[in-house]
C-alpha positions as CSV (number, residue, x, y, z in Angstrom):
1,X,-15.9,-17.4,77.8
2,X,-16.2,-14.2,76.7
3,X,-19.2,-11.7,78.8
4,X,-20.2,-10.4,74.7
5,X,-23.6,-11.3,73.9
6,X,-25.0,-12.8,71.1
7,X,-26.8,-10.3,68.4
8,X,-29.5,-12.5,67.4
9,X,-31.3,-9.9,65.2
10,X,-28.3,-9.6,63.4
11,X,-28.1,-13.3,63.2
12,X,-31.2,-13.5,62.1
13,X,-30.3,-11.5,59.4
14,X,-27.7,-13.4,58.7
15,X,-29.9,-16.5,58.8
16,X,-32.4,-14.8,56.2
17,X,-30.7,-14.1,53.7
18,X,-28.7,-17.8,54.0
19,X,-32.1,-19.3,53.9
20,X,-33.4,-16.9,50.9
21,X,-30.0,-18.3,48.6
22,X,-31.1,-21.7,49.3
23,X,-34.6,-21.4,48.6
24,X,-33.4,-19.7,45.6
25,X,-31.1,-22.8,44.8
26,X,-34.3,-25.2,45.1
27,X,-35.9,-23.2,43.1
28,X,-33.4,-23.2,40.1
29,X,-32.8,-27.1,40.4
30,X,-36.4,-27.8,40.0
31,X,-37.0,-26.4,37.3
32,X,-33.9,-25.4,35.4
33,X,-34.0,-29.0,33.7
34,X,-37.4,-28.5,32.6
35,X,-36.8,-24.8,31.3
36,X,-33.4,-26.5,29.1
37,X,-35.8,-29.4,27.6
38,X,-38.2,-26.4,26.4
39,X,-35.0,-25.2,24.7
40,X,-34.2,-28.6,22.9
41,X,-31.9,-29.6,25.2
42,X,-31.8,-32.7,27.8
43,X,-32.1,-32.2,31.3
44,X,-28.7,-34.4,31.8
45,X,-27.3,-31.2,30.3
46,X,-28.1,-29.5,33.4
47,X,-25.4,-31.6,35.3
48,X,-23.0,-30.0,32.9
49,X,-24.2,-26.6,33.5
50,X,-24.1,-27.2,37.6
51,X,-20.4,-28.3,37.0
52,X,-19.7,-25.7,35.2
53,X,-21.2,-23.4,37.3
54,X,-19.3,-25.1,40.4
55,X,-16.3,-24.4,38.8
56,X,-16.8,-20.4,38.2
57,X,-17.7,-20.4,41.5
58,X,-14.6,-21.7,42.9
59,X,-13.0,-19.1,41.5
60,X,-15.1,-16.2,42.0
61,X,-16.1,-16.7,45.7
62,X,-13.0,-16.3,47.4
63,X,-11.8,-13.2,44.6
64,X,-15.1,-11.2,46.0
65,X,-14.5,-12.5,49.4
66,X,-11.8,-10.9,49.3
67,X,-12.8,-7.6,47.1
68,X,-15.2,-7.4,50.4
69,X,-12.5,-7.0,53.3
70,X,-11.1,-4.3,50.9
71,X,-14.3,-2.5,51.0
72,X,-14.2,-3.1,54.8
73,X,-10.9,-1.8,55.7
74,X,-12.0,1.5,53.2
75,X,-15.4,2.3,54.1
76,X,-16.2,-0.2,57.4
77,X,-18.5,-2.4,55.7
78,X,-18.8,-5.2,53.3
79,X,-22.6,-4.2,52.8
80,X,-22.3,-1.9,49.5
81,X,-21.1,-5.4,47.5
82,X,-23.6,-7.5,49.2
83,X,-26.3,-5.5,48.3
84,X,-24.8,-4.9,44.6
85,X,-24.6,-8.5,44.6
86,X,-28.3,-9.5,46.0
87,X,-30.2,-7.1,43.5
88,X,-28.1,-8.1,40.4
89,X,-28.7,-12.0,41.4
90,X,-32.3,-10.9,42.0
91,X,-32.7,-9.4,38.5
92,X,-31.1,-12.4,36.9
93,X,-32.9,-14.9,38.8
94,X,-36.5,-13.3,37.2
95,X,-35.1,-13.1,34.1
96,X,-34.5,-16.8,33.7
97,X,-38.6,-17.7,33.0
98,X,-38.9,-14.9,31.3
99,X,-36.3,-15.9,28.8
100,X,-37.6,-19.3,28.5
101,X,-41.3,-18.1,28.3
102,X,-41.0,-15.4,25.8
103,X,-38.3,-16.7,23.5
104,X,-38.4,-18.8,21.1
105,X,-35.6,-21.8,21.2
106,X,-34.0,-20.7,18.1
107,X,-30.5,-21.6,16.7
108,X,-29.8,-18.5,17.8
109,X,-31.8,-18.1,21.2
110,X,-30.6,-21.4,22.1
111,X,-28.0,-20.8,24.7
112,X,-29.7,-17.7,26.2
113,X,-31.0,-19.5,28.8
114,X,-27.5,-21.9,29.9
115,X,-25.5,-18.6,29.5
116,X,-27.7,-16.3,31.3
117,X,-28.0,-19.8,34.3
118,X,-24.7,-19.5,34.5
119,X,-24.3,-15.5,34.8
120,X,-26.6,-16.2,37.3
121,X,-24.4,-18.1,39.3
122,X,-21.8,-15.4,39.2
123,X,-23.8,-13.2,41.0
124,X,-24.8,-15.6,43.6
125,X,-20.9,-15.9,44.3
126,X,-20.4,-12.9,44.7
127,X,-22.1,-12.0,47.7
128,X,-22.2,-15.3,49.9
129,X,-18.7,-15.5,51.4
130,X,-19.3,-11.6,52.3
131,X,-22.6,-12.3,53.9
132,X,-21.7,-15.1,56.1
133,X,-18.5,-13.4,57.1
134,X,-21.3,-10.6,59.0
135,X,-21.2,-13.1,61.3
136,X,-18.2,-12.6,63.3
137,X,-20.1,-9.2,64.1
138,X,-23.0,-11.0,65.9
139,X,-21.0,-12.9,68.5
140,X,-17.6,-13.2,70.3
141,X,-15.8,-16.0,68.7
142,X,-16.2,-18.3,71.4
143,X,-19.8,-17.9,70.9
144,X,-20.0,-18.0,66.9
145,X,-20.8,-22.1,67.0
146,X,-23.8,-20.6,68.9
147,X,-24.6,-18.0,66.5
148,X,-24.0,-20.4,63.9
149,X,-26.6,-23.0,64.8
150,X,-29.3,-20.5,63.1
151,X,-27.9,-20.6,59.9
152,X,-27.5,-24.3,60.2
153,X,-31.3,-24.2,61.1
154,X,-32.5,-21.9,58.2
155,X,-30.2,-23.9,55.7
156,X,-31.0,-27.8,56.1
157,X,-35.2,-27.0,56.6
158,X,-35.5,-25.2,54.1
159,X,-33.6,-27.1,51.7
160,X,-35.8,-30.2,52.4
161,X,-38.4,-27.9,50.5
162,X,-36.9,-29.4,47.4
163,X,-38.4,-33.2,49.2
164,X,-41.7,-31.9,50.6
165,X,-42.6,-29.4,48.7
166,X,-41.5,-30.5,45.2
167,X,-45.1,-31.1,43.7
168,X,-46.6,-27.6,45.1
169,X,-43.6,-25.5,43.8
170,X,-43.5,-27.1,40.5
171,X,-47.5,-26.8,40.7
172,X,-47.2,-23.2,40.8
173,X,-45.3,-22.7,37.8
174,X,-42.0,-21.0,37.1
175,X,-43.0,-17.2,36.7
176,X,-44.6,-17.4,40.0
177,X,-41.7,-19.9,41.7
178,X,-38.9,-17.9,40.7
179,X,-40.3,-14.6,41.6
180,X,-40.9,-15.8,45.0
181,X,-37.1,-16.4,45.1
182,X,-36.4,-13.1,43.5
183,X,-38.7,-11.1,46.5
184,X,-37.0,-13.3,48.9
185,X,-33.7,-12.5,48.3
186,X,-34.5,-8.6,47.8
187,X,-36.3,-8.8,51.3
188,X,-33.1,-11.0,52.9
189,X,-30.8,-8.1,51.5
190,X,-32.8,-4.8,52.2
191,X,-33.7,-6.4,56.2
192,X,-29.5,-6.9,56.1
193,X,-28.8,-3.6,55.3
194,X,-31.1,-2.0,58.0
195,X,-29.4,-4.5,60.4
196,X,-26.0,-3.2,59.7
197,X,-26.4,0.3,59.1
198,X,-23.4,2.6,57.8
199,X,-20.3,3.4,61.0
200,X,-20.0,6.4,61.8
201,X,-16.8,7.7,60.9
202,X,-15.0,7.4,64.0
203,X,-16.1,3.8,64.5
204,X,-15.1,3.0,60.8
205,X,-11.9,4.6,61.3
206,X,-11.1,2.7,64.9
207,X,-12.0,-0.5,63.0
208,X,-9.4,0.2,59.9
209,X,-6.5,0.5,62.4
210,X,-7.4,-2.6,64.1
211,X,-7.5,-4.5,61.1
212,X,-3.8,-2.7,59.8
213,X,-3.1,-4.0,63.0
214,X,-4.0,-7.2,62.4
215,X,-2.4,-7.4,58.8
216,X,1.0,-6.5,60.2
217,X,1.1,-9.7,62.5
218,X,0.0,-11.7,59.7
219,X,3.2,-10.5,57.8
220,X,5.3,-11.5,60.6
221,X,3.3,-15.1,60.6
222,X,4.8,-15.6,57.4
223,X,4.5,-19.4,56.3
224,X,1.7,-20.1,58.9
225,X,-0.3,-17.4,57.4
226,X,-0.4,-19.0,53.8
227,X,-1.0,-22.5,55.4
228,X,-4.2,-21.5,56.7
229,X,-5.5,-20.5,53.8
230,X,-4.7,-23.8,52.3
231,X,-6.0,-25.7,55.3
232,X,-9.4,-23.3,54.8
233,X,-9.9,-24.4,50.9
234,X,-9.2,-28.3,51.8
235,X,-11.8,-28.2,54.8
236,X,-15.0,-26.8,51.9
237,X,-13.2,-29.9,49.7
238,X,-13.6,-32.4,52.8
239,X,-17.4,-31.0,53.4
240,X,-18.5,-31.3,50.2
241,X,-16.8,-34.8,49.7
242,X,-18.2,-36.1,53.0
243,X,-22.0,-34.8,52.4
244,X,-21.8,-36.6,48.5
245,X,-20.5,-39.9,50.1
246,X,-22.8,-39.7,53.0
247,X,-25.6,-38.9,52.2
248,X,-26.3,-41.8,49.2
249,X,-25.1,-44.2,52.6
250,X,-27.6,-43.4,54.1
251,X,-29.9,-43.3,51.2
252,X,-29.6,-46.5,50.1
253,X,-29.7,-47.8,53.8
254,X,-32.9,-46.6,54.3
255,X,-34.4,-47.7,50.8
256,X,-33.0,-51.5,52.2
257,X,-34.2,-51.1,55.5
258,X,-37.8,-49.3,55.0
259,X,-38.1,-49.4,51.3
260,X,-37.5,-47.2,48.8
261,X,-41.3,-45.8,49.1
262,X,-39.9,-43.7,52.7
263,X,-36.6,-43.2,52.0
264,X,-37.3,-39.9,50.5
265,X,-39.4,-38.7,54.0
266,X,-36.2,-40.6,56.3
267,X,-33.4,-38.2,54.2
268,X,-36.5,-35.3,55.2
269,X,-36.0,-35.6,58.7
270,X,-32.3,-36.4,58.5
271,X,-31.8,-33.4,57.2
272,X,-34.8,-31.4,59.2
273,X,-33.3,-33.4,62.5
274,X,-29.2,-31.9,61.3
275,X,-31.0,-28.2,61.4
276,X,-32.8,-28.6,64.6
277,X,-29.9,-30.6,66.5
278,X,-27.7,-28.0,65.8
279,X,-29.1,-25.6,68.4
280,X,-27.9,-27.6,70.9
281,X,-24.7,-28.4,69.1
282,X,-23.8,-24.9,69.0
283,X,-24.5,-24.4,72.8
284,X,-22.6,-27.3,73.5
285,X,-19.5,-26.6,71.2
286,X,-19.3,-23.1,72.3
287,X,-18.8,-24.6,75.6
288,X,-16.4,-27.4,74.6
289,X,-14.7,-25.3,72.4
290,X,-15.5,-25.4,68.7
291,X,-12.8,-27.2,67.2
292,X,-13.0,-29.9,69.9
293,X,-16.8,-29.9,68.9
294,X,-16.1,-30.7,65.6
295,X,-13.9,-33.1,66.3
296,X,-16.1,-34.8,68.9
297,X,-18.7,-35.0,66.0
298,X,-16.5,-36.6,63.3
299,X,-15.3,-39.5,65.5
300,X,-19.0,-40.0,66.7
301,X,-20.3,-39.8,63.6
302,X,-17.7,-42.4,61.6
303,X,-18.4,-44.9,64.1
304,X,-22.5,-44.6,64.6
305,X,-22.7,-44.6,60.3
306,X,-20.3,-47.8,60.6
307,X,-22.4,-49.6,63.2
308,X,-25.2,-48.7,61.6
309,X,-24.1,-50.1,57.8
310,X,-22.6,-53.2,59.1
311,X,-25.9,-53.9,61.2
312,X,-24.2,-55.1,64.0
313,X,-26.9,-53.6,66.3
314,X,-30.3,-53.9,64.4
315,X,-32.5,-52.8,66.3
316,X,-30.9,-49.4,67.3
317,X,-30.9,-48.4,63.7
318,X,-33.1,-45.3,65.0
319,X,-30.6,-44.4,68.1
320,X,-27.5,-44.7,65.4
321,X,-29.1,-42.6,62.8
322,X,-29.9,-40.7,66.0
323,X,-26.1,-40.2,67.0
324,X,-25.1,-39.5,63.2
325,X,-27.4,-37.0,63.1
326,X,-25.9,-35.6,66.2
327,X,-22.7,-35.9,64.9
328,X,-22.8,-35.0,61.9
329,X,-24.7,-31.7,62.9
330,X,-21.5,-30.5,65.0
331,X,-19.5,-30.6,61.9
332,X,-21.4,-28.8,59.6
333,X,-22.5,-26.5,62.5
334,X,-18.5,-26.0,63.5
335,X,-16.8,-25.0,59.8
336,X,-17.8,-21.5,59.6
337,X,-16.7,-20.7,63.0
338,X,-14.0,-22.8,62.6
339,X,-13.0,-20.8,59.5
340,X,-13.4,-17.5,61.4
341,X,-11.6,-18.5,64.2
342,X,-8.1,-19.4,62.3
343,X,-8.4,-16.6,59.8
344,X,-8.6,-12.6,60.9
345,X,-11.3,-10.9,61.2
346,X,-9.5,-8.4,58.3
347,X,-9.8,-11.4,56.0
348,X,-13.0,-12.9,56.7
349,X,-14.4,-12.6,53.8
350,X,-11.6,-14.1,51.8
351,X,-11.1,-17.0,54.2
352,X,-15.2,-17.5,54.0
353,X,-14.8,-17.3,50.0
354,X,-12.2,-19.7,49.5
355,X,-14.2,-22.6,51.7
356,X,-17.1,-22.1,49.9
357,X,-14.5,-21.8,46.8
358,X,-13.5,-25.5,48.5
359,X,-16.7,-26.6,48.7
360,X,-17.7,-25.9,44.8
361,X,-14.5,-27.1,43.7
362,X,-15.1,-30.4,45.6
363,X,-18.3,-31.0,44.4
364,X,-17.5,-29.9,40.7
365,X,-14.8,-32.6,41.0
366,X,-16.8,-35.4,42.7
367,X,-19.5,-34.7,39.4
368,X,-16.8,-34.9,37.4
369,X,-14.8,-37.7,38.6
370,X,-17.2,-39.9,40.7
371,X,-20.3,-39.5,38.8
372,X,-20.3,-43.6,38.1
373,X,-20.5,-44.2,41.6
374,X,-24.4,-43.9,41.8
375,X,-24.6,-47.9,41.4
376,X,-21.3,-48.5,43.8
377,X,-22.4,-50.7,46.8
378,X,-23.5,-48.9,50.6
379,X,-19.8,-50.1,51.7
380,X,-18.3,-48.3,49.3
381,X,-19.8,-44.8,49.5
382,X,-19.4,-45.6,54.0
383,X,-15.9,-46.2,53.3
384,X,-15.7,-42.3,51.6
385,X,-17.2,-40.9,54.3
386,X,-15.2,-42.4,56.1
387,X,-12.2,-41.3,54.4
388,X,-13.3,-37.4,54.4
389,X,-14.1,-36.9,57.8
390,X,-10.8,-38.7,59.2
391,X,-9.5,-35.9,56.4
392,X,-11.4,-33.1,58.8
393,X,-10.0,-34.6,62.1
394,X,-6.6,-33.9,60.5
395,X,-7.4,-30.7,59.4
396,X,-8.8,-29.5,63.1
397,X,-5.8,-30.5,64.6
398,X,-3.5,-28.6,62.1
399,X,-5.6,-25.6,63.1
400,X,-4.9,-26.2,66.0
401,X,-1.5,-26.2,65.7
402,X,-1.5,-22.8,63.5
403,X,-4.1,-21.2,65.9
């Protein structure tokens, strides 16, 4: 294990700004359906517009993921875009009451507020593979599951906001809601710029000619270097299948069990109980080894989520959602460091981009494709799970192999 220590203010930066998108994101699903029926439209037309927007982002993530680690090797810092890119999304993100406030839903008007969602979007793209990628500066590899475990945190409590505090944000009304999201994400990006000041020019330089470095031995990879890209963009497709099967399992195992009255507050602290678990999932797969982490959690989490569906041990439904939890919380904790492990640190960013370019992809498709399956029976969406995380344990072991 490497003698590096962990930057945790940097992490924390990190952290901030992850948990600034998705309060951003909670914000935006809330009440983007309302803002579209103001405009004449139906609030199933905001499905449309999240597909659509899944789709741009596909694309877009791992292009400016990539844009980034040119900016890198040029200047020594990926900072300059994410900044560009927190301020413009910040802008856009105000703009979007505004618009629906203070225009009237004309023929012409109409699409304003869809076109200017969906521009929004763009800009959220743009910086979030870049950001994330800061994190191989906080820790030694064999310490990023650690490092990682913060932004695991930050990311599943406050996206249970959308659960508990659904009435109080849509009580506060939109102008006030989304500027809220628009300060946060200003504050996230001006605290991640003080955290990663400009190099110097010697360090900037001495960093350039590691990463030439670097580039050269990819060339002479040849194949294997391609095939970790591809391995990259089918893990994000794996996550985002696995979490959309999952997570109506357990949803509708919970509404059976406990009724459907608490099965809103048992996904809460599912998803509260992912966050929290994974700072001790990251100590322990930083110890293990990542990949082996991630592993460990896919088989323990297919067969706790199949004992627990077939109810073959009743009355240890708690310990099995228990274990899935635990599970479950070292494979979402693992994929980033899992992505920065098999790709270079001189493509970091694009690596980053085209998982989360996976992951948007994935769920544009499952939308698409698997919308009908709200109604299928618990066996079926167990069976997906299933299916995606054996998908992972193939992919960890091809990395492996590459690595």
């Amino acid at each position: 294990m490497s003698d590096r220590i962990i930057l945790w203010a940097k992490v924390w930066g990190v952290a901030t700004t992850q948990g600034a998108i998705t309060l951003s994101w909670v914000i935006y699903n809330l009440y983007f359906p309302i803002l579209l029926v103001q405009f004449g439209f139906t609030k199933e037309f905001a499905i449309t517009i999240l597909i659509v927007e899944n789709i741009l982002e596909s694309f877009v993530e791992p292009v400016f993921g990539a844009i980034s680690d040119q900016q890198q090797q040029k200047i020594g810092s990926k900072i300059p875009l994410i900044s560009v890119g927190i301020v413009l999304s910040s802008i856009l993100f105000i703009l979007l009451p505004v618009v629906a406030i203070f225009t009237t839903p004309s023929q012409v008007w109409r699409w304003s507020l869809p076109v200017l969602a969906v521009i929004w979007a763009f800009g959220m793209a743009i910086f979030r593979a870049p950001t994330m990628a800061l994190l191989e500066e906080t820790a030694p590899v064999d310490k990023l599951p650690q490092a990682a475990s913060i932004l695991t945190l930050v990311s599943e409590v406050v996206g249970t906001l959308s659960f508990i505090a659904h009435d109080f944000i849509l009580g506060i009304g939109a102008s006030f809601a989304f500027a809220i999201g628009s300060i946060a994400l200003l504050i996230a990006g001006a605290r991640l710029r003080w955290l990663n000041p400009p190099r110097m020019p010697q360090f900037a330089k001495e960093e350039i000619a590691e990463q030439e470095e670097e580039e050269e031995e990819e060339e002479e990879e040849g194949k294997s270097h391609y095939a970790k890209f591809i391995l990259v963009c089918l893990a994000g497709i794996s996550i985002a299948w696995s979490l959309h099967f999952l997570n109506p399992a357990l949803q509708q195992f919970f509404t059976i069990q406990w009724g459907e009255d608490n099965t809103e507050i048992a996904m809460t602290l599912f998803d509260v109980g992912l966050g929290f678990a994974a700072l001790v999932v990251g100590i322990l797969a930083t110890r293990l080894g990542n990949s082996w982490g991630v592993l460990f959690g896919c088989i323990l989490t297919i067969v706790s989520s199949n004992l627990l569906i077939m109810g073959i041990f009743s009355q240890a439904t708690i310990a099995l959602t228990l274990c899935i939890i635990w599970g479950f919380s070292f494979v979402l904790n693992g994929v980033i460091p899992f992505v920065l492990e098999l790709i270079s640190s001189s493509q970091s960013g694009l690596g980053l981009g085209i998982y989360f370019g996976g992951l948007s992809a994935g769920t544009a498709f499952f939308d698409i494709v698997f919308e009908k399956l709200i109604n299928l029976p618990l066996n079926w969406y167990e069976t997906g799970a299933n299916l995606c995380l054996l998908l992972i344990i193939n992919l960890i072991i091809v990395g492996l192999t590459l690595d």
